[in-house]
C-alpha positions, 0 to 999 in steps of 0.5 A, spaced: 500 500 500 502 507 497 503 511 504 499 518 502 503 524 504 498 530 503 492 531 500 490 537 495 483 539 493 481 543 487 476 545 482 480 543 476 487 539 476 490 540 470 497 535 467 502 538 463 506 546 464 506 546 456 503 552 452 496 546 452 497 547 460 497 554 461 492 555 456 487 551 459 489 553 466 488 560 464 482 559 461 479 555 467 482 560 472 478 566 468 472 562 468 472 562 476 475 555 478 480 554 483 485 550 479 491 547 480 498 545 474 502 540 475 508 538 470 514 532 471 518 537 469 519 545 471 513 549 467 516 554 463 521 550 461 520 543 459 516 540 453 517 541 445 515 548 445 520 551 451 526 549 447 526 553 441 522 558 438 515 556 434 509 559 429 503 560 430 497 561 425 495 569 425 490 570 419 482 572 420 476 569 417 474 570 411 480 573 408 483 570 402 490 568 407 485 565 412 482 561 405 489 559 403 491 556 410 485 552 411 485 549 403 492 547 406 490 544 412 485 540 408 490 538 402 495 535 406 490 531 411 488 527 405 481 525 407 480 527 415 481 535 416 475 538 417 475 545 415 470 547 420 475 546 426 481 548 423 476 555 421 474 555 430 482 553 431 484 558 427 479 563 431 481 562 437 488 563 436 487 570 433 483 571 439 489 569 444 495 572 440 491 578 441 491 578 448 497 576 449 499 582 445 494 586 450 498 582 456 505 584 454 508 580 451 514 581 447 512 580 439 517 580 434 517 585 428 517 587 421 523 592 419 518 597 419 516 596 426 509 593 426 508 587 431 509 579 427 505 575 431 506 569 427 512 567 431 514 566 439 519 565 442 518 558 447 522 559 453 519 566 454 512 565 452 512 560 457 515 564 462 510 569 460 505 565 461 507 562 468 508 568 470 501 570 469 498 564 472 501 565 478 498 573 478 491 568 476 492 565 482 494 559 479 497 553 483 503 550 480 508 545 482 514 543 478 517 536 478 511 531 480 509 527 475 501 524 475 502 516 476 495 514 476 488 518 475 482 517 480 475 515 478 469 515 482 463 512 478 465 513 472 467 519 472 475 522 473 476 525 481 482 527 481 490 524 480 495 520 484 502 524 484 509 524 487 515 529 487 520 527 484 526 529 489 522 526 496 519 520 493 512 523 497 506 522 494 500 526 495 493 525 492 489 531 489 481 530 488 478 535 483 473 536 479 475 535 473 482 533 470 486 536 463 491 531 461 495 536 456 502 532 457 504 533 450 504 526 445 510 521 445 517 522 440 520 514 444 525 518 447 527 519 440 533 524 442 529 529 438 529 536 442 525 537 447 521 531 447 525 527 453 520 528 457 514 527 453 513 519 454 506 518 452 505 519 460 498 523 459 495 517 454 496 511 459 493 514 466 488 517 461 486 509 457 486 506 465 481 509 466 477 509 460 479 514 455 479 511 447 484 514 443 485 516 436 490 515 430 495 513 433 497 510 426 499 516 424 504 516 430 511 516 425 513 522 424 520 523 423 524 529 423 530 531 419 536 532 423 543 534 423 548 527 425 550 530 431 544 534 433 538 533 436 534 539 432 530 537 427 526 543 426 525 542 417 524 549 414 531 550 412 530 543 408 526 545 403 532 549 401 538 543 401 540 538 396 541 531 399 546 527 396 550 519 399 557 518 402 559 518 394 556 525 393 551 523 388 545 527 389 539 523 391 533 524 385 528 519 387 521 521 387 517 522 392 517 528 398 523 529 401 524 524 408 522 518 404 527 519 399 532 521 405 529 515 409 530 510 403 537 512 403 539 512 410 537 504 410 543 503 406 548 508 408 550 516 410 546 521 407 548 528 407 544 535 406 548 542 404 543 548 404 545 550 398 539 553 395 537 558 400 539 567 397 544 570 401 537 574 404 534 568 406 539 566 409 540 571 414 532 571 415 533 564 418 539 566 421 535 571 425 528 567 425 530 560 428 537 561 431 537 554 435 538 551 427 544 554 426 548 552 434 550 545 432 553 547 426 557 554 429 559 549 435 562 544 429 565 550 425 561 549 419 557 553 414 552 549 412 549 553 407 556 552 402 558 545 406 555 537 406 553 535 413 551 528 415 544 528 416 539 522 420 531 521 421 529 521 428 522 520 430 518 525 433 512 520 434 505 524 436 508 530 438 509 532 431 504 526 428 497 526 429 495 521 434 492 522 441 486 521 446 479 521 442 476 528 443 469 531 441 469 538 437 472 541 443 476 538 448 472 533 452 474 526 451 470 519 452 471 519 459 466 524 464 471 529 467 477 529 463 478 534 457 485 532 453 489 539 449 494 539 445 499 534 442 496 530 447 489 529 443 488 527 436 489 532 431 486 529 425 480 534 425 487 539 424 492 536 420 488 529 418 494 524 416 500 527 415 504 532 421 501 539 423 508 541 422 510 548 427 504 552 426 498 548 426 501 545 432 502 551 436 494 554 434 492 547 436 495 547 442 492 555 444 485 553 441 484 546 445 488 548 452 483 554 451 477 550 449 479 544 455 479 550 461 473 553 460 469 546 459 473 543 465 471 549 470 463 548 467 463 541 468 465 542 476 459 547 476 456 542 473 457 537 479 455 542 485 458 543 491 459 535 494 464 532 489 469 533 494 466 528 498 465 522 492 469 515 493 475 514 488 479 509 487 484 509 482 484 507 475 489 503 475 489 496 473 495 494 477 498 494 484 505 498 485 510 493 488 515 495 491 522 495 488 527 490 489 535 490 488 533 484 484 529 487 479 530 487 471 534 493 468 529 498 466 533 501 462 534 495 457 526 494 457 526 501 454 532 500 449 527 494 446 521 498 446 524 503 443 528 498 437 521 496 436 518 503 434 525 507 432 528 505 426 526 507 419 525 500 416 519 498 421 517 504 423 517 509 418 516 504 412 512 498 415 509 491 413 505 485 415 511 482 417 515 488 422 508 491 425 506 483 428 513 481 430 513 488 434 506 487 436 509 481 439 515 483 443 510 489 445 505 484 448 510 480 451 514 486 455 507 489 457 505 482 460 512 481 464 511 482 471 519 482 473 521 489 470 515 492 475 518 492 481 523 498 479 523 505 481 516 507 480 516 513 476 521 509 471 516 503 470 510 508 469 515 511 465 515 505 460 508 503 461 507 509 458 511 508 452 510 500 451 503 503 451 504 507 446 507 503 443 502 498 442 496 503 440 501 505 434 503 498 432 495 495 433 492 501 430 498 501 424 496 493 423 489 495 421 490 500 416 492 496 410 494 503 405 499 508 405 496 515 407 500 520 410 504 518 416 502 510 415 506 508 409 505 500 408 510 497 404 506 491 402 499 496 401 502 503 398 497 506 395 492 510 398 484 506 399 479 511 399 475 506 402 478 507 408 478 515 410 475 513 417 479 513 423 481 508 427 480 509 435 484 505 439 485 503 447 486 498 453 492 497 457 493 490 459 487 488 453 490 492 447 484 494 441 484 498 435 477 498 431 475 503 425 470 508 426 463 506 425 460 511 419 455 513 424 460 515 428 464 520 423 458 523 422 456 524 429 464 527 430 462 532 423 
């Protein structure tokens, strides 16, 4: 039995100090809700968006810059982007970087001094933000990941947490729980996702909640060999070539091309197509591409440079809890933001990139706090006194010096996600054996008796895992992010999502029409 150090109680507890998460507890403070934030890391500076700068979409409906983007979103999504959610998205994002602009915050500007909202430095947006959260009364504690959700009668009542440093638990019952813990890259290297595990998905599938394209999970991002940066923009102006030099000219975009040839050997990129003007511009706007090659003595505009794949799974992919045309999951109580819900309505089957992350983030958290504070009024005054349990289906065991290394159950995870010839480019035959070292991992019971916060940590990725692997398995074509070697043409027959779910029994099913529909 866990020993409960304290307890906390709250109106809205949300999960996650990324741009989602600050959003969602803004919105839900403004809406009069006590709330309380909670992070694994330090809010303001861990996840995706606090390690580098980011776009976001600033255009008003109506206008023929609005048209064009949402036209965008719906050619790339090939078959699930609902222009209709990318319009309210894109709505609210203008409203909130609106605000932002009337709170303070520091926009860069044009040469001729006019603001440009399109751009947002991550480690001061989410300084700013967390400042602001502290000015709305906000409770924020860093370093205490969420173990596990608390449910009482169906419904979501609070969460299980454990400071990091102490080991001390503490148990906060609330009205309504925000899972915004960011999507999961499999402890790829990629920049700022070592934290981003897929924590938020598993507490959420405890307790009940369905997820959603998950198959669109295998996004990868370009990378110098030696960098963890795979911020892609600057690509569009390279020219790839093999170990030899000769330039690689096969069809297909650019991270297929790169992919197939990694398989066989190094590949190297030079910027070579990229104006003096441009260069400059990128210099300027996205500073933290060029460091690695600065550190290395290398022009990478007039010089070739090894190049790799990593994986950005769900943070730059599409797959995330199921949630309906705001943000409430399948679970009463729970609202799920940010790269933590499905983003098929926003970018369909293929990678929302920067900007349409970025507004869907602002959208969604702004969407899950308003939704979260109405759903506690909704509940009265006597939800604190509910019996809750926890959604967990297993027991914390306590840990041995005997256990298995958890380190080596993470590396075996990973191999089977990771690398690009099962998990960029997948088959029958690579999908059911990992499905099987999945299933088998998951039901060991020996790897469980270790740290608690490093076991929840690769439950959550082996889960993950899982969901992508059975989703992926089920969907016999190529669309977008899911590229079946033995299926390599698109089927217009199955533009339906497919919803995912379970721990310990994993499922993946398509979409009923009639379920499409009631989401339309």
């Amino acid at each position: 039995m866990r020993e409960i150090a304290s307890r906390i109680d709250t109106d809205v507890l949300v999960v996650g100090g990324g741009p989602a998460g600050c959003w969602a507890a803004w919105n839900a403070a403004a809406s009069g809700a006590s709330v309380l934030l909670i992070d694994k890391g330090y809010v303001g500076t861990s996840g995706a968006t606090a390690a580098g700068n980011t776009t976001t979409i600033y255009t008003r409906r109506g206008t023929a810059e609005r048209a064009a983007t949402v036209g965008q979103r719906v050619r790339l999504g090939q078959g699930f982007t609902e222009a209709e959610r990318v319009e309210r998205v894109l709505d609210r994002t203008l409203e909130n970087l609106d605000l932002l602009a009337e709170w303070g915050y520091d926009f860069p500007t044009y040469e001729d001094g006019r603001p440009y909202r399109g751009m947002l430095r991550g480690p001061d947006y989410l300084r700013f933000m967390r400042q602001k959260l502290i000015k709305a009364r906000v409770k924020v504690i860093d370093h205490c990941p969420v173990e596990e959700l608390l449910v009482s009668d169906g419904a979501v009542a609070g969460a299980i947490a454990r400071f990091r440093r102490s080991g001390e638990i503490v148990e906060i019952r609330s009205g309504a729980v925000v899972i915004a813990t960011g999507g999961c890259a499999f402890l790829s290297g990629a920049l700022g996702t070592n934290n981003l595990t897929g924590d938020g998905y598993l507490v959420a599938a405890e307790a009940g909640a369905v997820l959603s394209g998950m198959e669109f999970s295998a996004q990868y991002g370009i990378s110098p060999a030696y960098s963890s940066v795979t911020k892609g923009v600057v690509y569009f102006w390279g020219t790839f070539s093999d170990e030899q030099g000769k330039v690689l000219t096969s069809p297909g975009d650019r991270q297929s091309v790169v992919a197939r040839e990694l398989i066989r050997g190094p590949v190297y990129a030079i910027l070579d197509k990229a104006s003096p003007r441009l260069q400059e511009g990128f210099r300027r706007g996205q500073p933290n591409i060029f460091v690695p090659f600065d550190r290395m003595g290398i022009d990478p505009f007039k010089e070739r440079f090894p190049i790799t794949l990593r994986h950005e799974g769900t943070v730059r992919g599409t797959g995330g809890l199921k949630i309906d045309e705001r943000s409430t999951t399948t679970v009463p109580g729970l609202f799920a933001a940010g790269d933590a819900a499905t983003r098929q309505g926003m970018s369909g089957a293929s990678t929302g990139g920067g900007g349409p992350n970025s507004s869907w983030a602002m959208a969604t958290g702004s969407w899950a706090g308003e939704d979260a504070a109405s759903y506690v009024r909704s509940l009265g005054a006597n939800w604190t006194t509910r019996e809750v349990r926890s959604a967990s289906q297993r027991e914390a065991r306590p840990s041995s010096h005997n256990a298995v290394d958890l380190d080596a159950v993470v590396t075996l995870t990973k191999q089977q996600v990771l690398p690009l010839d099962g998990g960029y480019f997948r088959s029958q035959e690579t999908l059911s054996k990992a499905s099987g070292i999945l299933s088998a991992l998951w039901n060991d019971e020996a790897w469980r008796s270790g740290d608690r916060a490093k076991v929840r940590q690769a439950e959550a990725l082996i889960a993950t895992s899982r969901w992508a692997t059975e989703s992926a398995l089920l969907r016999k074509e190529s669309r977008g992010l899911q590229r079946r070697t033995d299926f390599p043409d698109l089927n217009p027959h199955l533009a339906r999502s497919i919803d995912s779910g379970g721990t310990n029994d994993i499922w993946a099913s398509f979409q009923s029409q009639q379920q499409m529909s009631e989401v339309s």
